[in-house]
N, C-alpha and C positions, 0 to 999 in steps of 0.2 A: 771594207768601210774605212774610209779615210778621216783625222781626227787633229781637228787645227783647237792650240789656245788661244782665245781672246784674248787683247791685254788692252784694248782700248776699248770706247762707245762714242757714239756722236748722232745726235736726230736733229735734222735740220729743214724746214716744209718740208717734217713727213718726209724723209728718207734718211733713214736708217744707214749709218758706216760704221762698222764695225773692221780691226785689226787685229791679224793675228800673227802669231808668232813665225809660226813657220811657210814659207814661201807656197801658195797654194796655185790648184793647177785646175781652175776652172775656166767656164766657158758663161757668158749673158745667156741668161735662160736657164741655167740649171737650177735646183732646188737645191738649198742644205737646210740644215735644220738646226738649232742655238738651244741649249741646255744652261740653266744655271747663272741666265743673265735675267734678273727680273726685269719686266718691261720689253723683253726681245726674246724671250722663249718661243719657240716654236719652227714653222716651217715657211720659210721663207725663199721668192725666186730673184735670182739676183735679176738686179737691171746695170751696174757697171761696176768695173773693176780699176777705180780708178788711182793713179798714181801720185794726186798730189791731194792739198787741205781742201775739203769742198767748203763752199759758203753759202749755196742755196739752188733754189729753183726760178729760174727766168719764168717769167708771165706764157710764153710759150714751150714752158715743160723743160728749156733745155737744162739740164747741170751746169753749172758752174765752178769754176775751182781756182785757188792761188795760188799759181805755177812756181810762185817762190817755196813754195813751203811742200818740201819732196816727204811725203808719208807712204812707205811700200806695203805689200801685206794687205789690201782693204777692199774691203767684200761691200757692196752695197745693195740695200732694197727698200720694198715701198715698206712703211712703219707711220701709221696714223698713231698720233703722242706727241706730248708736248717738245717743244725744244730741247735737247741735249747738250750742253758742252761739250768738247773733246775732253775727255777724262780718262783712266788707267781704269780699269774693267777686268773683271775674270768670269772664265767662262769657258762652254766648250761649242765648237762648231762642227759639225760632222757632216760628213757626206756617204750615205750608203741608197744602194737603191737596189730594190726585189723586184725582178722583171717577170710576169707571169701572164707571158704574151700565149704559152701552151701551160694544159695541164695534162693528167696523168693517162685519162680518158680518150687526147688524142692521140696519146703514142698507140695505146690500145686500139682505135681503131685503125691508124695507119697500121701497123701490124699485123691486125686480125684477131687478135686473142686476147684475154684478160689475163693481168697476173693474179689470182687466185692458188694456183697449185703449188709456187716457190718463195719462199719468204725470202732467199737467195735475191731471182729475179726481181720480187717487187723491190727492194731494197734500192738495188743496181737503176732499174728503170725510173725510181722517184730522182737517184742522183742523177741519172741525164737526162730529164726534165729540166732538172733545176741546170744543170749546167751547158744545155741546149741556151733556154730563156739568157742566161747570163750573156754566153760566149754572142750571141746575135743584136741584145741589146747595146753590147760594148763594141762590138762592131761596127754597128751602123753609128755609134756613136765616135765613132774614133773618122766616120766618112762623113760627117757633119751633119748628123740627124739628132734632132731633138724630139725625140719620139714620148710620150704617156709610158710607161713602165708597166700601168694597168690594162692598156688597151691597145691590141695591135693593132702595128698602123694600116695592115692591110691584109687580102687572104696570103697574096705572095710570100710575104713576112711569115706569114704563117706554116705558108705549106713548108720553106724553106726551115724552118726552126725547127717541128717535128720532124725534117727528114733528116736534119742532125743529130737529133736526139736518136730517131732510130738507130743512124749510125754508130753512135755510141754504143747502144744497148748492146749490138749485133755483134759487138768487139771484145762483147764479154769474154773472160777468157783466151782471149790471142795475144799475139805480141803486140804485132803492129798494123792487122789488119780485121778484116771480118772473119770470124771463127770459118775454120773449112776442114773438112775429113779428107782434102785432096793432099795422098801423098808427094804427088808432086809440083805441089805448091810452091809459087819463089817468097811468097810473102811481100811479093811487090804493095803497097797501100792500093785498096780499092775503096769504092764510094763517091760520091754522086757531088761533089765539092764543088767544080765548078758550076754546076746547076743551083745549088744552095747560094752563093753568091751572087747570082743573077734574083735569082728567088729576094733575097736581104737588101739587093741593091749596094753591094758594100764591092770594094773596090775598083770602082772605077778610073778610068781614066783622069789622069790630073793636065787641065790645059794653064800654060802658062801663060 
């Protein structure tokens, strides 16, 4: 979870610009969420991240801004409320996100068997669930997908998530690869990687 101060506010037709301190690293479309500013609490999805004084909204939607007046830092979104002045603000702005594209039920089935008998095992298998969901949501986020965090975007996604999780699990206990009784093992990594990334859609090709 990433954790920015507000030090300014400004609502102008309904769009909300708020500033904060430290230099943020988002993307149009994402969600953060505003703590502790009355009137702008909540969870809000940005629509621009713009770099100068905004002044309003054109009759066809576009934003508008005064290129003289350089303001860094400022997060914008839709905010039905009256007008705002630009004013000095405290506040906090955060970004975290729970991705629970799998739960615990599917490793279980991909698997075959329930954790019932290990408080060890379930332990271990809840942590690579959750860090299954995470490592694929940030993935595809990092390959420019703006996916629902609640709802996978597809089975692909899916099969792809669980069969990282599995991997996880199967790693219990090894160094660097899947646990094996073969003594003469090199501990080369093994696991289904590049198939999971076909699966997630994350690293493709970049055309220039």
């Amino acid at each position: 979870m990433a954790t920015y101060t507000i030090t300014h506010k400004q609502v102008v037709d309904n769009v909300a610009t708020v500033q904060v301190l430290q230099s943020p690293e988002f993307e149009v479309g994402q969600s953060v969420t505003i703590t502790g500013l009355s009137g702008f609490n909540g969870t809000h999805v940005i629509t621009a991240l713009p770099e100068y004084y905004f002044t309003g909204v054109t009759t066809e939607g576009d934003y508008t801004y005064d290129t003289t007046r350089i303001i860094p830092n400022q997060i914008q979104f839709a905010l039905t409320t009256d007008d705002v002045e630009r004013v000095a603000a405290s506040g906090s702005l955060t970004y975290s996100i729970t991705c629970t594209w799998i739960v615990l039920s599917d490793l279980e089935d991909y698997l075959g068997y329930t954790f019932t008998g290990s408080v060890a095992d379930y332990d271990v298998a809840t942590m690579a669930v959750g860090a299954a969901n995470a490592f694929a949501f940030r993935r595809r986020q990092e390959s420019g997908y703006w996916d629902s965090a609640s709802t996978v975007p597809g089975l692909d996604v899916k099969l792809g998530t669980v069969q990282y999780a599995a991997i996880l699990f199967r790693e219990k206990g090894s160094v660097e690869a899947l646990a094996s009784f073969d003594p003469l093992s090199t501990g080369a990594p093994t696991g289904n990687m590049g198939q999971i990334m076909r699966l997630l859609g994350i690293n493709k090709p970049q055309v220039a």
